[in-house]
C-alpha positions in Angstrom: 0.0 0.0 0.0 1.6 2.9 -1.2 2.0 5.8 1.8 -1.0 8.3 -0.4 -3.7 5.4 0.1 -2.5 5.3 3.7 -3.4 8.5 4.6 -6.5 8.8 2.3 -7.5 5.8 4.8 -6.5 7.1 7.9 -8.1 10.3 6.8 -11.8 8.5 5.8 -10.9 6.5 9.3 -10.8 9.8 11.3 -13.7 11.6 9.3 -15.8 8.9 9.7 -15.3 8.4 13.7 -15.8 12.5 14.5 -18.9 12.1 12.1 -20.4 9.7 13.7 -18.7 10.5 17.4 -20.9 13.5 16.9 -24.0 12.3 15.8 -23.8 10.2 19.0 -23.5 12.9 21.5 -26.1 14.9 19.1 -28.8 12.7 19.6 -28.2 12.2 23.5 -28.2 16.0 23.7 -31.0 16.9 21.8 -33.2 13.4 21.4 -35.5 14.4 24.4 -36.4 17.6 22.5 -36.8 16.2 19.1 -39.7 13.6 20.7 -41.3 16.3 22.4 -41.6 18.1 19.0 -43.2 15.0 17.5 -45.1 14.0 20.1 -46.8 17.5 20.2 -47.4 17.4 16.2 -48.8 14.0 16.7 -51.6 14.6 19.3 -52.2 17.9 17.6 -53.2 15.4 14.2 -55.1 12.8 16.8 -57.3 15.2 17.7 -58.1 16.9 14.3 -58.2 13.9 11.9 -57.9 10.4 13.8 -55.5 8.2 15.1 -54.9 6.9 11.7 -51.7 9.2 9.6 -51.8 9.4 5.9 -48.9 10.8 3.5 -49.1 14.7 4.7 -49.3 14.2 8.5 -46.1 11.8 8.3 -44.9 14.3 5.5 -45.5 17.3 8.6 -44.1 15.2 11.5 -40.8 14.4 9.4 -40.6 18.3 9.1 -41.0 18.8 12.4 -38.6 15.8 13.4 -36.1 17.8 11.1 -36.5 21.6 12.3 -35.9 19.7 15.9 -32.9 18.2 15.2 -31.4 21.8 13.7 -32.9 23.7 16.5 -30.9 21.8 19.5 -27.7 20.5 17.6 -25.3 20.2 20.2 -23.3 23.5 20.6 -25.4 24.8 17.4 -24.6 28.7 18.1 -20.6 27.5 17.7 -21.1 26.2 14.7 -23.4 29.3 13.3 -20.3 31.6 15.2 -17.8 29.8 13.0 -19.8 30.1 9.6 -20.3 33.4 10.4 -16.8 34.4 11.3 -15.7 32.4 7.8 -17.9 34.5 6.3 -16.7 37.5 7.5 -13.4 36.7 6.0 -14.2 36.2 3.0 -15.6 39.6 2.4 -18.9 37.8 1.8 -22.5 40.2 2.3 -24.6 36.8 2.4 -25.3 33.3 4.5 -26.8 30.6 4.5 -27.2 30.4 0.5 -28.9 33.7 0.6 -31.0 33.2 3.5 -29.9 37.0 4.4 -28.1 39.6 3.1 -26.1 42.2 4.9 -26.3 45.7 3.4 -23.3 48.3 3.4 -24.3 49.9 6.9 -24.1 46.2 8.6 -28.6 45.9 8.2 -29.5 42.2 7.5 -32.5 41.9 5.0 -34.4 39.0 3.7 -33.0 37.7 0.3 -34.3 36.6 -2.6 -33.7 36.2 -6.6 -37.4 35.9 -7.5 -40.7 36.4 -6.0 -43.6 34.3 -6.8 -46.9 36.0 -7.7 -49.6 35.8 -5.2 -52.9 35.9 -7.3 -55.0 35.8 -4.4 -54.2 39.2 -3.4 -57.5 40.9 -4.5 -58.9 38.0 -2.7 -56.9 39.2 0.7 -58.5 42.9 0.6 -62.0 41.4 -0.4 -61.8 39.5 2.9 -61.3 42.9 4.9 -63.7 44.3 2.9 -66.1 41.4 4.0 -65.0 42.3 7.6 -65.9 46.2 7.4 -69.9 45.4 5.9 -69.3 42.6 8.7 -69.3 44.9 11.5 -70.8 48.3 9.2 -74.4 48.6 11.0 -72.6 48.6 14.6 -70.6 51.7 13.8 -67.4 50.2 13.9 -64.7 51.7 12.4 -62.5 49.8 10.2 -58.6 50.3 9.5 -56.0 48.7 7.6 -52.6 49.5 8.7 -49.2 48.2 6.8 -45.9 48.5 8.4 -43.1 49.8 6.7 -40.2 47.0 5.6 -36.6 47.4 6.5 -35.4 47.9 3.0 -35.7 51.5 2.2 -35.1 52.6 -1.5 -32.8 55.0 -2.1 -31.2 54.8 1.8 -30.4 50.9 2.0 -27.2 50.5 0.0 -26.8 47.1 -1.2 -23.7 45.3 -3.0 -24.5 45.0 -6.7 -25.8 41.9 -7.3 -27.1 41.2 -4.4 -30.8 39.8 -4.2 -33.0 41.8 -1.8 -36.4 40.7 -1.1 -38.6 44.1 -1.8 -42.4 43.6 -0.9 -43.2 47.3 -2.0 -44.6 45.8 -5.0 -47.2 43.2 -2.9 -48.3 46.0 -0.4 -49.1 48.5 -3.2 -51.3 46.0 -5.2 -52.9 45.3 -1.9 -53.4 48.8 -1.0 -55.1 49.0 -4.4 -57.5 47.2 -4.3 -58.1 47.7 0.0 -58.8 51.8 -1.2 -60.8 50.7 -4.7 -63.2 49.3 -1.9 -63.6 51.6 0.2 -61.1 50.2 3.4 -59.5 53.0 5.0 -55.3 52.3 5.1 -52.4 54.1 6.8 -49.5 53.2 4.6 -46.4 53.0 7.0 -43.8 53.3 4.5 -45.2 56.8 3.8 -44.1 57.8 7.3 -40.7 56.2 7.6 -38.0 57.4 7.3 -38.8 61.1 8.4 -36.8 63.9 9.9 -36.6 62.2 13.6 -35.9 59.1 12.3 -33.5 57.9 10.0 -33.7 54.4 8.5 -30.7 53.6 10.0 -32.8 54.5 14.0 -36.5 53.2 12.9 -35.1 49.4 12.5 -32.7 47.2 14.3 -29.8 45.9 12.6 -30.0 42.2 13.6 -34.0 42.0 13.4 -37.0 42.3 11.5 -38.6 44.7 13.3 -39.2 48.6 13.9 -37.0 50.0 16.5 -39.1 51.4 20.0 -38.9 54.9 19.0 -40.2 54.1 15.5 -43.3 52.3 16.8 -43.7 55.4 19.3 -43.9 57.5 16.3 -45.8 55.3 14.1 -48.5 55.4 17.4 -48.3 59.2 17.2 -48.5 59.4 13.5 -51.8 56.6 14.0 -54.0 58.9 16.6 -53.4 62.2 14.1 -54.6 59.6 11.5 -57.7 58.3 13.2 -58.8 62.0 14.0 -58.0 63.0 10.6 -60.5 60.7 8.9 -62.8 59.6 12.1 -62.9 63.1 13.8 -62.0 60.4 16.9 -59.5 62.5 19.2 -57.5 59.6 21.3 -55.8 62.1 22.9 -57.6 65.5 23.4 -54.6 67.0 25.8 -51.7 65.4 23.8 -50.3 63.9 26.7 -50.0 60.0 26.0 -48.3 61.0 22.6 -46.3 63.4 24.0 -42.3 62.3 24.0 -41.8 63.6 27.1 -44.3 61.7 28.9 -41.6 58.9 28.4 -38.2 58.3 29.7 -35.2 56.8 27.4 -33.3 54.1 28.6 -30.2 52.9 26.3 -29.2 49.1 26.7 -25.7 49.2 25.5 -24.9 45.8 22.9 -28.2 44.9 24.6 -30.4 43.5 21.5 -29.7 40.6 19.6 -32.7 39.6 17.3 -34.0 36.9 15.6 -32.0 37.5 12.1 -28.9 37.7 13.8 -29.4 34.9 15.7 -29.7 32.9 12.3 -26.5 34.5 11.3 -24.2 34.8 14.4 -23.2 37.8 15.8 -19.5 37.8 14.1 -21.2 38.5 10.5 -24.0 41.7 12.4 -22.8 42.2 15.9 -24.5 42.8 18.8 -26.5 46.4 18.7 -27.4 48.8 21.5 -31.6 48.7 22.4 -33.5 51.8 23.7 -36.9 51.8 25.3 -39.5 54.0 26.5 -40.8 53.6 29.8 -44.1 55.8 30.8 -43.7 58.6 33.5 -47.4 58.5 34.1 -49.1 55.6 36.2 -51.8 53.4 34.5 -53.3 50.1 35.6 -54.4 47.1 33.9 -56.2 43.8 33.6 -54.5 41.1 31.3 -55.3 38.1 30.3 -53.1 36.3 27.5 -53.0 33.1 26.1 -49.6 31.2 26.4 -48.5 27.8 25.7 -51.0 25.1 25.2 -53.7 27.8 24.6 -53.5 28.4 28.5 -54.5 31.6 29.6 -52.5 33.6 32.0 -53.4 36.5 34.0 -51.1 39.9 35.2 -52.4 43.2 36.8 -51.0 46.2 38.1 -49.2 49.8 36.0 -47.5 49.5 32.3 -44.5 48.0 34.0 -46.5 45.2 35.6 -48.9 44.1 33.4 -47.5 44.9 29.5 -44.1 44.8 29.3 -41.7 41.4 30.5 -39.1 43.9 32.8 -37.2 40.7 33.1 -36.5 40.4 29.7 -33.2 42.7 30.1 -31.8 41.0 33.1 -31.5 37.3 31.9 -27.7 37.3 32.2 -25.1 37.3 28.9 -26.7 34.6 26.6 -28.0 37.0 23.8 -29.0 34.3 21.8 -32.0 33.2 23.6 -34.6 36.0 23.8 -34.6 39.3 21.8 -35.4 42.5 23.9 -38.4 43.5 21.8 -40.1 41.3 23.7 -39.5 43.8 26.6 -43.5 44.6 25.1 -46.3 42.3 25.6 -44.3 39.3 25.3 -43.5 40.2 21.7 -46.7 38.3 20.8 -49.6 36.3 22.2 -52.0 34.1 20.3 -54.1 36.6 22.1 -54.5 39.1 24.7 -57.4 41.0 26.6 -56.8 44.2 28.3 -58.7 46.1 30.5 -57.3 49.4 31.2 -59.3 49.9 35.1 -58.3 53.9 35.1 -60.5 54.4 31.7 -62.9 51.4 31.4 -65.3 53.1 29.6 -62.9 54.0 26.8 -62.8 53.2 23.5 -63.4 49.4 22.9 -60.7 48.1 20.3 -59.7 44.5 18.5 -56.5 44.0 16.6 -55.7 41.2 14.0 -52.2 42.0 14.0 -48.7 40.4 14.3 -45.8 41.5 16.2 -45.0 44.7 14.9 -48.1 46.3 16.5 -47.1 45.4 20.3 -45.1 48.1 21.3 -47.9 50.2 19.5 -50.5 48.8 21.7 -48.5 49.3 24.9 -48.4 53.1 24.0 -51.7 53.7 22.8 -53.5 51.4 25.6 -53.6 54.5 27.5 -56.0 56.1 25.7 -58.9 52.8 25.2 -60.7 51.3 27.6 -60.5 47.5 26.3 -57.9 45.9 23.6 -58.9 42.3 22.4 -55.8 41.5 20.1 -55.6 38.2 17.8 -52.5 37.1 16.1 -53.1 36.8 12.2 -50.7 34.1 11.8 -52.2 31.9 15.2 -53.8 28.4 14.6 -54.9 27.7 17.8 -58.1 26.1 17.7 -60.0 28.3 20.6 -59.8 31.3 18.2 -61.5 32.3 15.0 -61.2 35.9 14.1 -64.5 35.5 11.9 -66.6 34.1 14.8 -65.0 36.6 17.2 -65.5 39.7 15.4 -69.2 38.5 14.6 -69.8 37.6 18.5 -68.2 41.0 19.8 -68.6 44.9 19.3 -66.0 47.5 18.8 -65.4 50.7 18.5 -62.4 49.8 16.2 -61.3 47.3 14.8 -57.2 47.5 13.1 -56.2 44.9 10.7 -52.1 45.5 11.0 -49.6 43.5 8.7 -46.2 43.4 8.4 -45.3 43.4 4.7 -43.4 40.1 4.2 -46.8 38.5 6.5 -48.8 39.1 3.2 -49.8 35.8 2.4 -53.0 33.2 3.0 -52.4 32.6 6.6 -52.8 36.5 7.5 -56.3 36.8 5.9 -57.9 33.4 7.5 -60.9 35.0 7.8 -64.3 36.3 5.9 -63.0 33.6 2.8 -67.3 33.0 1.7 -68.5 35.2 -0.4 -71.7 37.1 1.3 -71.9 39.5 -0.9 -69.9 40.2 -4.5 -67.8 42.9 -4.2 -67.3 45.1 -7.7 
C-alpha cells in the first residue's frame, strides 16, 4: 500500500469516527427535544383527523422531526459563530445560501432572486372588505394598517448583485384594491423614514422589526390619522403621545434579534436597544394566552402588566430571547386588556402580528379595552370570523407586516356574502 492510500485511509478512518462520534452525542443532547416536537405534532393530528396518519401528517411530522434536530444541535450557536466568522473573512454580504443579506451599513435583509406572484391578493383585501360590511351597521370603524419593511429605496445600500427581497410591489397591489373598496389604510412606509428618524434609528440591525422609537412614532403618527379621517380625538390633551411623557433608557450591545441569531453575531454584531418607559401611572387587567392555549393572568401599572421587565436581566446569553419582547411578550395568540383607570374607553380589537405590540402598549392608555388576535395563530379556541361576529367595537385595526402578506394572515371572511365590484 503505497504511503498516499494510507493517509486517504487514515483520513476517511478519522472523518468517519468524529462524524459519527458527533452524531452520537447529538442525539443524546437533543433526542428528548426532538420527541417532544413529534409528540406534540402527533396529538395535535389525533385530535383533528384520527388516530390513523396518511402521506401529509407523516410528511409534517418528518418536518418537524427535522427543524428539531437543527434547532438543538449540540453546541449549534458554535457552529453558526464559526460560519459566520468564515464569512466574514471572505468579504462575503450573504449566509446561509442567501437566507440574508447584509447591506453596506451592517442591516441584515431578507433575500431573494425571485418572487412568486400571489394571485390571491385581490382576494386578501375582499376578505377585509367582507370584515368592514361585517361589523358596518354597529358603527365600527375599520382600519388597515401596513408596516413599513426594513429595505428602504434609495437609503439601503446594497452590493451590486445582491438579491433583496422588496415587498413594495405586494403592499401597493394590496393597498389598491383595499382603497378601490372603500377600506380606509395608513400606509407606514409613507411615514418612515422622516426627519426624527432615519432608516438607519426606525429598524434594528439584527432583526425584522421597527425600532421602539419608530413604533412610538408610528402610534403618534396613527392617533393624528384616526382624528384625521374619524374626527376620533385619542388624545384631546396630547399627553399619552407626548415624547416627554416617556423616559429613554439605552441598553448598551443589549439587543440581539431573531435574524442575527440565524446569522451569528460575528457576521451583524451585537446592537445597542432603547426603550420607552411611561412617566405616568396606569393600571391594567391582562389576560393572554400562552402555551397550550393556556391563559394567563397579570395586573397592576405598564410595567407590571405589558411589558416582560425581566427580559433585560436574563444574564449574557444573547441568543436566547430578543429584547423586543421587553413589550407584551412580543406576541400572544391573544390578549385581553382592561385598562381599570379608563374602562369606559374606546373598545378596540387587533388582528395583528408583532410589529403592533409596542404600539399597543403606547396607545392602551388612551382605550378602555384591547382584544388582540395574532393573524398568523392556529390555535383552535380562536377564530377571528366568529369573534368579530360575536363581539362589538369601537375599532377594529387589521395591521400587517409586509413580508406576513400571504394566506395565513387573511384566515378569515374567505365565503362570499356579498360580491364585491
Amino acid at each position: 500500500m503505497s504511503a498516499y492510500m494510507l493517509r486517504k485511509r487514515i483520513f476517511t478512518v478519522l472523518f468517519l469516527v468524529v462524524l459519527f462520534g458527533y452524531s452520537g452525542i447529538n442525539a443524546l443532547h437533543g433526542y428528548p427535544a426532538w420527541l417532544d416536537a413529534v409528540e406534540d405534532t402527533w396529538k395535535d393530528q389525533e385530535a383533528e383527523q384520527g388516530p390513523v396518519p396518511d402521506a401529509d401528517r407523516l410528511s409534517e411530522l418528518v418536518a418537524d422531526l427535522d427543524a428539531g434536530i437543527v434547532e438543538n444541535m449540540y453546541h449549534r450557536m458554535d457552529f453558526i459563530e464559526t460560519y459566520s466568522y468564515l464569512q466574514v473573512l471572505l468579504d462575503k454580504r450573504e449566509v446561509n445560501n442567501f437566507s440574508y443579506i447584509k447591506d453596506e451599513k451592517g442591516f441584515l435583509h431578507y433575500a431573494s432572486f425571485f418572487r412568486e406572484d400571489d394571485e390571491k391578493i385581490p382576494e386578501y383585501a375582499r376578505r377585509v372588505k367582507r370584515l368592514q360590511d361585517c361589523v358596518a351597521d354597529r358603527g365600527t370603524k375599520v382600519i388597515f394598517f401596513v408596516t413599513p419593511g426594513k429595505y428602504i429605496k434609495g437609503e439601503s445600500v446594497l452590493r451590486r448583485g445582491l438579491p433583496v427581497n422588496d415587498p413594495d410591489t405586494v403592499v401597493d397591489e394590496l393597498l389598491f384594491y383595499l382603497n378601490r373598496f372603500g377600506v380606509e389604510t395608513i400606509d407606514g412606509r409613507m411615514f418612515f423614514p422622516n426627519d426624527e428618524l432615519s432608516g438607519e434609528e426606525a429598524f434594528f440591525r439584527t432583526d425584522h422589526h421597527w425600532t421602539i422609537p419608530a413604533a412610538f412614532y408610528a402610534s403618534q403618527v396613527f392617533v393624528e390619522e384616526v382624528k384625521a379621517r374619524f374626527g376620533d380625538d385619542w388624545d384631546p390633551g396630547h399627553y399619552y403621545m407626548d415624547r416627554a411623557n416617556y423616559d429613554s433608557v439605552v441598553y448598551r450591545r443589549g439587543m440581539f434579534g431573531s435574524m442575527g441569531r440565524k446569522t451569528g453575531a460575528n457576521f451583524c454584531d451585537v446592537e445597542d436597544f432603547e426603550a420607552y418607559w411611561p412617566k405616568f401611572t396606569r393600571h391594567y387587567e391582562r389576560e393572554s394566552m400562552g402555551i397550550n392555549d393556556e391563559m394567563e393572568e397579570l395586573s397592576g401599572d405598564t410595567t407590571e402588566a405589558l411589558m416582560d421587565v425581566g427580559i433585560l436581566s436574563k444574564g449574557e446569553d444573547i441568543y436566547s430571547d430578543s429584547q423586543y419582547f421587553l413589550y407584551l411578550d412580543g406576541i400572544r395568540p391573544y390578549e385581553k386588556i382592561i385598562n381599570t383607570d379608563n374602562p369606559e374607553g374606546y373598545k378596540v380589537c387587533a388582528i395583528r402580528d408583532s410589529y403592533f405590540s409596542p404600539m399597543i402598549v403606547f396607545m392602551m392608555p388612551m382605550w378602555g379595552e384591547l382584544h388582540a388576535i395574532w393573524s398568523l395563530e392556529e390555535s383552535d379556541r380562536l377564530d377571528i370570523e366568529d369573534f368579530v361576529k360575536d363581539n362589538e367595537f369601537d375599532y377594529i385595526i387589521v395591521e400587517i407586516y409586509p413580508y406576513n402578506i400571504n394566506e395565513e394572515s387573511f384566515r378569515f371572511f374567505e365565503e362570499d356574502e356579498a360580491e364585491i365590484r
